[in-house]
Structures are given as structure tokens and as C-alpha cells.
C-alpha positions as CSV (number, residue, x, y, z in Angstrom):
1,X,0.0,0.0,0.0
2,X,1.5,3.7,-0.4
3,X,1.8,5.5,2.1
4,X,-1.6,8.2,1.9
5,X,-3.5,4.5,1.4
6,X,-2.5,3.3,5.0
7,X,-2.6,6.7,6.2
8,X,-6.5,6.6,5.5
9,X,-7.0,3.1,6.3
10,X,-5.7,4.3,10.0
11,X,-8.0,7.0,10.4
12,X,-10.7,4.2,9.7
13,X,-9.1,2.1,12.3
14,X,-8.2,-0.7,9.9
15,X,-6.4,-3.0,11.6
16,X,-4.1,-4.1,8.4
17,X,-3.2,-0.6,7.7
18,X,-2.1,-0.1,11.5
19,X,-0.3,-3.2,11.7
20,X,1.9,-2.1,8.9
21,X,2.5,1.4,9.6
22,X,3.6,0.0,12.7
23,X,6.1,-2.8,11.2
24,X,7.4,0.4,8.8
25,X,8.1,2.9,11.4
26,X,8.7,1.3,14.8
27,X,12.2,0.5,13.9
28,X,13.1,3.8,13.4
29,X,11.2,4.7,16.1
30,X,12.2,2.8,18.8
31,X,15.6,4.4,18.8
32,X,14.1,7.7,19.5
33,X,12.3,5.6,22.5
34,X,15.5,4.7,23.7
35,X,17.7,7.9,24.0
36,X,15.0,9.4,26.1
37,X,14.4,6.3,28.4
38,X,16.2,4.9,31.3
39,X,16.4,1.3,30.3
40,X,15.0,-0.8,27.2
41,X,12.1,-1.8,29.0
42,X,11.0,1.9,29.3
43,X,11.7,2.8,25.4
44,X,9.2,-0.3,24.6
45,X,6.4,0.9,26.7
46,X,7.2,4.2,25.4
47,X,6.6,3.2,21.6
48,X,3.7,1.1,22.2
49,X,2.2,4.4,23.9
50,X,3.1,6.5,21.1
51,X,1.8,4.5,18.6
52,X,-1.5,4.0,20.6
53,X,-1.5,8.2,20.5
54,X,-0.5,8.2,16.7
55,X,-3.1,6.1,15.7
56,X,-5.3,8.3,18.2
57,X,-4.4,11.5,16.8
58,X,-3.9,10.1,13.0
59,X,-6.4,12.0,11.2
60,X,-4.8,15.5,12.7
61,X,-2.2,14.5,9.8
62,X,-2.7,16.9,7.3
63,X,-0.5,15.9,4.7
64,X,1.8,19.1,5.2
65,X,5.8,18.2,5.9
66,X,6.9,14.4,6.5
67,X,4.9,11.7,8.0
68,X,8.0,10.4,9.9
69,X,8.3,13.7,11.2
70,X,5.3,13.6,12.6
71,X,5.5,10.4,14.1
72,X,9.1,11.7,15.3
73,X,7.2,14.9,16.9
74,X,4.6,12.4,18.8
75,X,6.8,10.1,20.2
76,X,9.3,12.8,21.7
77,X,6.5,14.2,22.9
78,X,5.1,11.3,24.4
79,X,7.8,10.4,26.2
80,X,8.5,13.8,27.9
81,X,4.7,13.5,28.8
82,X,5.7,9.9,30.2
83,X,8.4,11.8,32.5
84,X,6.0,14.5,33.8
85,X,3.4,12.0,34.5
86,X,5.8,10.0,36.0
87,X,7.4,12.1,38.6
88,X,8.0,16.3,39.2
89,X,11.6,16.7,37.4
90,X,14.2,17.8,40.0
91,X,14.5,21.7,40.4
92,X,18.0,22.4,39.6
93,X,20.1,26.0,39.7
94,X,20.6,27.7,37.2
95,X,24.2,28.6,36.0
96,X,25.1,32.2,35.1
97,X,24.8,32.5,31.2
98,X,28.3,32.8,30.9
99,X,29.3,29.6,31.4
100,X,31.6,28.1,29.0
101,X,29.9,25.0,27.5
102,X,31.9,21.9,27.8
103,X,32.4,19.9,24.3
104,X,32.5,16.2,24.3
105,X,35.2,15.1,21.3
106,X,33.7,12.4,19.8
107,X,35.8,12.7,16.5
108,X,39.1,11.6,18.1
109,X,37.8,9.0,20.6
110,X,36.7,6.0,19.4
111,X,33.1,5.5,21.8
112,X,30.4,2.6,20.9
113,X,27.7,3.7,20.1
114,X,26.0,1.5,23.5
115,X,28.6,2.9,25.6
116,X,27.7,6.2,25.2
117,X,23.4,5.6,25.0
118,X,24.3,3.8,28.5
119,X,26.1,7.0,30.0
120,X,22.6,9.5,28.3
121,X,20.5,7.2,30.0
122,X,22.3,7.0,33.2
123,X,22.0,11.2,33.4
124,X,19.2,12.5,35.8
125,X,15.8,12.7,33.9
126,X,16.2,16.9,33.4
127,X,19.7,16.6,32.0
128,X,19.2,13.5,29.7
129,X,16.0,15.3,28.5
130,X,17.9,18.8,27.7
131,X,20.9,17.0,26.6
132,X,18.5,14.7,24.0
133,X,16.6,17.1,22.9
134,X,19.6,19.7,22.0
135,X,22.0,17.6,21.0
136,X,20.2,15.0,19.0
137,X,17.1,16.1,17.9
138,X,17.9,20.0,17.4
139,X,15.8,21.7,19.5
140,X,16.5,25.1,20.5
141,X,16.6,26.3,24.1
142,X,13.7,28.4,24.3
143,X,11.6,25.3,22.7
144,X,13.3,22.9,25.3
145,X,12.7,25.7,27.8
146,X,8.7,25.3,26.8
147,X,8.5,21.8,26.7
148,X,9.5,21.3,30.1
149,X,8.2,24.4,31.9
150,X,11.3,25.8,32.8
151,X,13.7,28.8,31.5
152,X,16.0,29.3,28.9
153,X,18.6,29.9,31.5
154,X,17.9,26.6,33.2
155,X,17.8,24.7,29.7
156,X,21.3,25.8,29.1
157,X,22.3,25.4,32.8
158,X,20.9,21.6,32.3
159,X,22.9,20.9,29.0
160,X,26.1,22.4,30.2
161,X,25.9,19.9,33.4
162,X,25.1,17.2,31.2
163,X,28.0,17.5,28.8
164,X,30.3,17.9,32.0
165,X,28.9,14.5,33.4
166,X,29.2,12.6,30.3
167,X,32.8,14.0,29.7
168,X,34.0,12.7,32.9
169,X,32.0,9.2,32.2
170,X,33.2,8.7,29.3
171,X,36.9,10.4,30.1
172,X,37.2,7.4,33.1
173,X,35.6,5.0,30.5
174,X,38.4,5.1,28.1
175,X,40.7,5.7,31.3
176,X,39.5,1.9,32.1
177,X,39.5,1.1,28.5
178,X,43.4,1.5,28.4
179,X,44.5,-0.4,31.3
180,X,42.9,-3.1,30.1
């Protein structure tokens, strides 16, 4: 079927035309899941909710910009609903705008992929969020500030902890990595 078929066949809840927009996008979904979930359990439960919501909200698809897009924008947003349902985010400080933000260098390090999805996911729930949403999916501060009900300043303040925790994880990691 092409792709404006299954698209309709969704909004009329068939169950064939869910069942394969489901097997064409949940692999490239599910990675999304996973860099704003704690464990792999939580990224599964995540995507089942978001497609539950996608095939809720399916005919609000007006055609305009990409589908996968749209399914992207869903399940981000379904999982930072997960984390505010789940629990109030920690209040943390802000840092004075001037802070120098500390850059992870992936380039000359050789990191696995797993190694460093383990060290995002071991981040407290603000700091992975901010970090995720900034640095993978290329939001800007003020969105991220909106999102998660809290200021630029503290968006920034977030991400610039999170890069320093991860630097130091992944600086002992390949510290580790050496002497062995």
C-alpha cells in the first residue's frame, strides 16, 4: 500500500493498515524511545504508547511536511509527557549565562555507540531530557525551555551539566579502557 492509502486506512481504524505502519516505522522509532528512556524496558512501553497516540491523533495528519516527522514529533513528545506523569523533574540551579559550555570530542575518541546511549540514560531525567533534545534532535533552548516548563537559563544550565557529566564518564571509561 503507499503510504496516503495506510494513512487513511488508520483514520478508519483498519487493523491491516495499522499493523503495517507500525512494522514500517517502529524501527526507526524505537531508537528515539531509547535515547529518552532509562532502560530498554521503558523505550518499549514508550513506543507502544506513542503509537497508541499516533493512531489516536492520525487523522490531525494533514499531509503538510513528512509523516516520519510527525510520528518523530509524537513520540518525543510522548515520552517527555511519560516523565512528567511520572514524577516532578528535579528543580536544579541555574548557572550564570556565561558559562563556558563543555564539548565532548567524539571525533578523536573511538566510543560505541552502547557505551555512550548507556552513559545519556544513566543522566538524571532533566539533564538526559535537555541534553537529548539539544544535541540529537535539534531543538532550540527556548523550545526545550517550553516543553519542560522551565527557563531558557535553566535549559542551558541543564545541558552544560550534562556534557560535563558525560565528559567525565566517558573520560574514566576510556581511562578503564586503556588499562585493560
Amino acid at each position: 500500500m503507499k503510504l496516503k492509502e495506510l494513512i487513511q486506512g488508520c483514520c478508519q481504524q483498519k487493523l491491516a493498515a495499522q499493523s503495517e505502519v507500525y512494522q514500517l516505522y517502529a524501527d526507526k522509532l524505537f531508537p528515539l524511545c531509547l535515547k529518552y528512556s532509562r532502560n530498554y524496558q521503558d523505550a518499549e512501553d514508550t513506543l507502544q504508547d506513542s503509537f497508541l497516540t499516533i493512531f489516536d491523533k492520525i487523522k490531525q495528519y494533514n499531509g503538510k511536511g513528512s509523516f516520519e516527522g510527525w510520528l518523530k514529533r509524537i513520540t518525543i513528545n510522548t515520552a517527555l509527557l511519560k516523565y512528567r506523569k511520572k514524577s516532578p523533574l528535579q528543580i536544579v540551579k541555574e548557572l550564570p549565562e556565561t558559562q563556558e559550555e563543555t564539548e565532548i570530542d567524539l571525533e578523536n575518541n573511538c566510543f560505541n555507540v552502547d557505551v555512550l546511549l548507556g552513559f545519556i540514560q544513566k543522566l538524571p531525567d532533566r539533564y538526559r531530557l535537555v541534553f537529548n533534545l539539544y544535541v540529537l534532535d535539534n531543538y532550540s533552548h527556548k523550545e526545550i525551555a517550553k516543553l519542560l516548563a522551565i527557563s531558557e537559563g535553566t535549559s542551558k544550565s541543564n545541558l552544560s551539566r550534562a556534557r560535563k557529566i558525560l565528559k567525565e564518564q566517558l573520560k574514566i571509561h576510556q581511562q578503564q579502557e586503556q588499562k585493560a
